[in-house]
Residue frames as qw, qx, qy, qz and C-alpha x, y, z in Angstrom:
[[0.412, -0.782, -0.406, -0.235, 5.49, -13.65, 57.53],
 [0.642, -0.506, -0.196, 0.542, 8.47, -12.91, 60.19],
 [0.361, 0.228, 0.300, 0.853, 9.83, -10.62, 57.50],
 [0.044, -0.692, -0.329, -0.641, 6.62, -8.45, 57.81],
 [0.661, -0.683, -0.299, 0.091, 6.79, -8.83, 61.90],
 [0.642, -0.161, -0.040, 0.748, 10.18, -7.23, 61.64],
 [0.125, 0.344, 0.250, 0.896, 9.29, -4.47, 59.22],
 [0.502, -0.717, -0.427, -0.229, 5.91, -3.77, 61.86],
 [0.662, -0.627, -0.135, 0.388, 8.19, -3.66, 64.78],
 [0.420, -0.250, -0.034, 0.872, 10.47, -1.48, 63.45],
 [0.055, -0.497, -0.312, -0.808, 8.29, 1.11, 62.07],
 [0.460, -0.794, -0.330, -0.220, 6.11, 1.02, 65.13],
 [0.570, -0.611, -0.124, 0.535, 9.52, 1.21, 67.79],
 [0.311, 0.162, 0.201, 0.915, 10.85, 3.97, 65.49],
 [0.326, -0.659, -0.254, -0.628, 7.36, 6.14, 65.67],
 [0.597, -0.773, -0.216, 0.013, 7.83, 5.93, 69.22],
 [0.689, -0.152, 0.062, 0.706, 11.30, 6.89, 69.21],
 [0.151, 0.383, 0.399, 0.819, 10.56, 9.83, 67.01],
 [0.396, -0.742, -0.270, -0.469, 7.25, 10.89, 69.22],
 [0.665, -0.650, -0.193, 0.313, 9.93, 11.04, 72.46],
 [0.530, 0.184, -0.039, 0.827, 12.27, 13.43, 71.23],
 [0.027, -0.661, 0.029, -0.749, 10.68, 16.41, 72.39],
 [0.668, -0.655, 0.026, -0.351, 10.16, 14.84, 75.77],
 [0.656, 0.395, -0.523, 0.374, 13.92, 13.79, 76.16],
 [0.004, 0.520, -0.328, 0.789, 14.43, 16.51, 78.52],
 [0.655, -0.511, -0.148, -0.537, 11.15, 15.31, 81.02],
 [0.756, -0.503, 0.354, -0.222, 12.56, 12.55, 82.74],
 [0.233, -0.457, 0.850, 0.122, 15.04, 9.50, 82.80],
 [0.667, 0.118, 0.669, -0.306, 12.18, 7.24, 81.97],
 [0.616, 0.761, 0.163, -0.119, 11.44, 8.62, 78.91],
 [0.059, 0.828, -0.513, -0.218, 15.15, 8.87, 78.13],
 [0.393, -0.259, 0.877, -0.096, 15.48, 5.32, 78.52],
 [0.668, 0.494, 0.472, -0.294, 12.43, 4.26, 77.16],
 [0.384, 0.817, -0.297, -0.313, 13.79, 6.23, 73.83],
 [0.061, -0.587, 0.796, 0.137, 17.21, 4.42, 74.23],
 [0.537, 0.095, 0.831, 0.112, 15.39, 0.76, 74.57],
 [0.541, 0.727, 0.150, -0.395, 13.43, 2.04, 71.33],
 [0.288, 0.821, -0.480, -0.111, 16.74, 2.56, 69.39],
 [0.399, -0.427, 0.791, -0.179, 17.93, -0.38, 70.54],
 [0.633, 0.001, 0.769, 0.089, 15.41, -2.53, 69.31],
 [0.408, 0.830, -0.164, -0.343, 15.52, -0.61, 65.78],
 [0.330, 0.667, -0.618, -0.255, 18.44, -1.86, 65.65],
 [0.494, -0.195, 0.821, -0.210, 18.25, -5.38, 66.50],
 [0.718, 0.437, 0.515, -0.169, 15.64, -6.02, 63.81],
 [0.282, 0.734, -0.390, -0.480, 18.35, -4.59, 61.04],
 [0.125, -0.247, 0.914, 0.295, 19.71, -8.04, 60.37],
 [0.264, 0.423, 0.857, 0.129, 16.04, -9.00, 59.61],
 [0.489, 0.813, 0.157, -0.275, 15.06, -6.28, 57.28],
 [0.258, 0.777, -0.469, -0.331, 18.22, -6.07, 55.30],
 [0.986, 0.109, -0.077, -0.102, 18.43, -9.83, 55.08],
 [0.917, -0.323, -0.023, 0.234, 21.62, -11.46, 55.68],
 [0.061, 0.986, -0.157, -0.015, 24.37, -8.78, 56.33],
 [0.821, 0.380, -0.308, 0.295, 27.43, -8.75, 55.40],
 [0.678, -0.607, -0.241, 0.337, 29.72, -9.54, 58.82],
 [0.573, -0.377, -0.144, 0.713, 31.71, -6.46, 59.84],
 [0.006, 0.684, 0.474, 0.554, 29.47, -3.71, 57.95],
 [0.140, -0.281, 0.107, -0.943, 28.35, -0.49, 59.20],
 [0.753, -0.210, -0.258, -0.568, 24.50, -2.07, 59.17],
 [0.719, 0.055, -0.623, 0.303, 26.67, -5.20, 60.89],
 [0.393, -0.126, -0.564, 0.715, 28.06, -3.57, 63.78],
 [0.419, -0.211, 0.082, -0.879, 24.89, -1.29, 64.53],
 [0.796, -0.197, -0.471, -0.326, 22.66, -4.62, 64.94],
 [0.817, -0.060, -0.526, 0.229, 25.14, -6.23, 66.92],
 [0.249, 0.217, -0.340, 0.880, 25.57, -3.19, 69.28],
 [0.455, -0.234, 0.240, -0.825, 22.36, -2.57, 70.12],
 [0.857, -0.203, -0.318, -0.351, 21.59, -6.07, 70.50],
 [0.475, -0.061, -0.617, 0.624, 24.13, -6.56, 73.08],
 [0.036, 0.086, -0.423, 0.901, 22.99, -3.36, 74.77],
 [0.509, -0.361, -0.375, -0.686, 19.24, -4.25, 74.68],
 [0.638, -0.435, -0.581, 0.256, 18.95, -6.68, 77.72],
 [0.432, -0.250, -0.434, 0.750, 20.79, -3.91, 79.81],
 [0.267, -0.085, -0.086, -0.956, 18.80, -1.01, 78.61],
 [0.607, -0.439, -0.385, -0.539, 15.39, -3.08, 79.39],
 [0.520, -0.380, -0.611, 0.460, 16.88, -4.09, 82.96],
 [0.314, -0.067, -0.190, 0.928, 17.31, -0.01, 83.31],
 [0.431, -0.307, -0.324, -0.784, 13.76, 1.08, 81.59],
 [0.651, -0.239, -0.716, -0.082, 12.63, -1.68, 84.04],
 [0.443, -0.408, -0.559, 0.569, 13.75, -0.60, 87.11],
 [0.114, -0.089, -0.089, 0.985, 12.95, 3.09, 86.38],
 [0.406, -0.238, -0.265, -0.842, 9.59, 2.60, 85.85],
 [0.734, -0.393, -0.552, -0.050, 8.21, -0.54, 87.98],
 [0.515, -0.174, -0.565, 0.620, 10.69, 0.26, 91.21],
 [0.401, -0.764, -0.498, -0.089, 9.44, 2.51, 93.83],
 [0.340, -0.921, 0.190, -0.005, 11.82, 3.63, 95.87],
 [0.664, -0.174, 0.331, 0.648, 15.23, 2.45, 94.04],
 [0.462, 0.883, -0.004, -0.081, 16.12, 5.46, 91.94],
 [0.790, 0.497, -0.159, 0.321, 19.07, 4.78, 89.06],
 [0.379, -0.800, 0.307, 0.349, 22.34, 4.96, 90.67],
 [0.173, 0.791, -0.500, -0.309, 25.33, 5.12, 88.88],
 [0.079, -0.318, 0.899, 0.290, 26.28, 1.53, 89.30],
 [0.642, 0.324, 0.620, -0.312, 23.27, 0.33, 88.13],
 [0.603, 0.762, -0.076, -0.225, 24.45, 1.67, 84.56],
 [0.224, -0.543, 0.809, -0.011, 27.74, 0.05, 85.20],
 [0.391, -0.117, 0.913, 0.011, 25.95, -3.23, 85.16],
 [0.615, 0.574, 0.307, -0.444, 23.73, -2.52, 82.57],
 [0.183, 0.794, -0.530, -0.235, 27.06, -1.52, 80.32],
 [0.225, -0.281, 0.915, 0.184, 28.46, -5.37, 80.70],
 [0.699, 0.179, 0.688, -0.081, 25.91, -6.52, 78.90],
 [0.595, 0.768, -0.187, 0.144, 27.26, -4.65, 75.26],
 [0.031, -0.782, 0.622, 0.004, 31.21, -4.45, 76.83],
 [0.582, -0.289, 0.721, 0.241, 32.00, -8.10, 77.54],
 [0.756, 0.257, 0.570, 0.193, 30.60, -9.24, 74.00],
 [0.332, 0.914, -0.210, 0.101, 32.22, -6.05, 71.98],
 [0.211, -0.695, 0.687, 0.001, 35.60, -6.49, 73.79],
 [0.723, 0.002, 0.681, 0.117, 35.66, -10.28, 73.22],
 [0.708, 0.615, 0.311, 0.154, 35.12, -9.17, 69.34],
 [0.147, 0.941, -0.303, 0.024, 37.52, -6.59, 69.41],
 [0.444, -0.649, 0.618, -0.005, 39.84, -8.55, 70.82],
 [0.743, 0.158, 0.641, 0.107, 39.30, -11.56, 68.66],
 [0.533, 0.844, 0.053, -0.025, 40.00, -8.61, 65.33],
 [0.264, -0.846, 0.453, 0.101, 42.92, -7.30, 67.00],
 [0.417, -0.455, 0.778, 0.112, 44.75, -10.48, 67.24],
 [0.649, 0.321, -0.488, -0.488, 43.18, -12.25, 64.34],
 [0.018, 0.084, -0.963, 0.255, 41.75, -15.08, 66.10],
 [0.619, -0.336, -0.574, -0.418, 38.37, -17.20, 66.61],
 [0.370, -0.350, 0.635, -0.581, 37.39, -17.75, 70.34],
 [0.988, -0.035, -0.005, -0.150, 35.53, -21.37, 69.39],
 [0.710, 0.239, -0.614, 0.247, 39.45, -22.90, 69.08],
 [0.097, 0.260, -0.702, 0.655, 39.23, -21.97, 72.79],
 [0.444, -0.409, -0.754, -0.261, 36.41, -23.65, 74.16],
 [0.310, -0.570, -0.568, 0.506, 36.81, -22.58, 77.70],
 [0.003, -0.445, -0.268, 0.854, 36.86, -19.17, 77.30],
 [0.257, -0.214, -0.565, -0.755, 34.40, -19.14, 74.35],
 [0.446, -0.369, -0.815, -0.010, 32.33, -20.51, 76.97],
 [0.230, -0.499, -0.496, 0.672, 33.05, -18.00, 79.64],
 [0.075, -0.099, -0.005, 0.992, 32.15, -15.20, 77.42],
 [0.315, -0.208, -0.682, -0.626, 29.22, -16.60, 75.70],
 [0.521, -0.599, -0.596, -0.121, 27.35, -18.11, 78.83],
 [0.313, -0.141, -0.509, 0.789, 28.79, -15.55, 81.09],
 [0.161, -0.101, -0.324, -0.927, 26.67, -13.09, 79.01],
 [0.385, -0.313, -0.647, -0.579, 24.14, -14.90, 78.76],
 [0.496, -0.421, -0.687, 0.323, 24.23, -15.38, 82.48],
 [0.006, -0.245, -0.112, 0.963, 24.28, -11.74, 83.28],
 [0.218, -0.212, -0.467, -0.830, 21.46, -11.56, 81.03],
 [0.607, -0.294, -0.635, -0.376, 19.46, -13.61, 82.64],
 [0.306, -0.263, -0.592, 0.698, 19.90, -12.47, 86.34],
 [0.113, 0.064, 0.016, -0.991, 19.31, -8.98, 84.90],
 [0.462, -0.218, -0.594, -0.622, 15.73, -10.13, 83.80],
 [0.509, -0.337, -0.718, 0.334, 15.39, -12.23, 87.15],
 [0.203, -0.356, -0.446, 0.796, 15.69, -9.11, 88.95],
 [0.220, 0.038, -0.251, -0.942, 13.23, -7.38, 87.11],
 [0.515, -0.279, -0.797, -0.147, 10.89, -10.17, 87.39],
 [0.406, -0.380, -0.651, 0.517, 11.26, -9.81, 91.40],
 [0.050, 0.018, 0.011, 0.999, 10.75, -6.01, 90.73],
 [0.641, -0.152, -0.380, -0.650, 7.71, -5.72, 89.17],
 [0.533, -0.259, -0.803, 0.064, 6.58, -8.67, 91.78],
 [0.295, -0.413, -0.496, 0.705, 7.46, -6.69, 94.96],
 [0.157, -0.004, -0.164, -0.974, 5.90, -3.37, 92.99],
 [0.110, -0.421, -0.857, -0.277, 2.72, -5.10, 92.08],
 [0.049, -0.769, -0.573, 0.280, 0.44, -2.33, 93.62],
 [0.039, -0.476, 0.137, 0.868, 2.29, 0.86, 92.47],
 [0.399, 0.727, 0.423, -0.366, 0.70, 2.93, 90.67],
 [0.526, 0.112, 0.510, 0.672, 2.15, 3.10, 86.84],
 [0.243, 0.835, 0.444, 0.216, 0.08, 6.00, 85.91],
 [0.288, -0.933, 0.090, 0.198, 1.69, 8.53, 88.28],
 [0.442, 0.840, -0.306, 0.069, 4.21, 10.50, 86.58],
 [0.911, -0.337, -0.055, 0.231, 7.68, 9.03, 87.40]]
């Protein structure tokens, strides 16, 4: 049954990906929006193509946009719930660590031919740093959408 929930979700974020390309141009929102689209396309590749083989094409697309999905819904988030914060530059900065530390930790772990579990501490710092960054980035989006709670979502943004 998960198997069909995957294939659903991606056909349905892909038709919506596909029905924003002509409206790329309109606004950030809708740029974003697009991007978290693509994003989670690709997240759901390891569950349609069943268990991929590790360092693929189909491999490293999954695992790219599933790093970069938290930071691309902290960004769709704040560009559409926030009022009066409009995207600054670092705000894509921190959006960016949440695909760079866990890509660079893999690169780095090709480079040198090496596992990061024989190092516990820093397997630790990258893994739950992430995961901490992740989970601020969501926090603050929470508080967003809290302190928004009256804006209007209809009006064009």
């Amino acid at each position: 049954m998960s198997v069909f929930f995957a294939h659903f979700a991606f056909a349905q974020m892909a038709l919506c990906f596909i029905l924003l390309l002509p409206l790329l141009k309109k606004s950030r929102s809708i740029q974003l929006f697009a991007l978290l689209m693509l994003c989670g396309c690709g997240y759901l590749l390891g569950d349609l193509f069943g268990p991929l083989n590790k360092m693929s094409i189909v491999w490293w697309a999954g695992y790219l946009t599933g790093n970069a999905l938290p930071g691309v819904f902290w960004l769709v988030s704040i560009s559409v719930f926030s009022d009066r914060e409009e995207l600054k530059r670092w705000h894509f900065h921190v959006a960016s660590m949440t695909l760079l530390i866990p890509t660079i930790s893999r690169l780095i772990q090709l480079a040198f031919d090496f596992d990061l579990r024989q190092f516990p501490a820093f397997y630790g710092l990258v893994t739950y740093g992430a995961l901490g960054l992740e989970l601020v980035l969501i926090g603050h989006v929470l508080v967003v959408v809290i302190k928004n709670w009256q804006a209007d979502l209809v009006q064009e943004r």
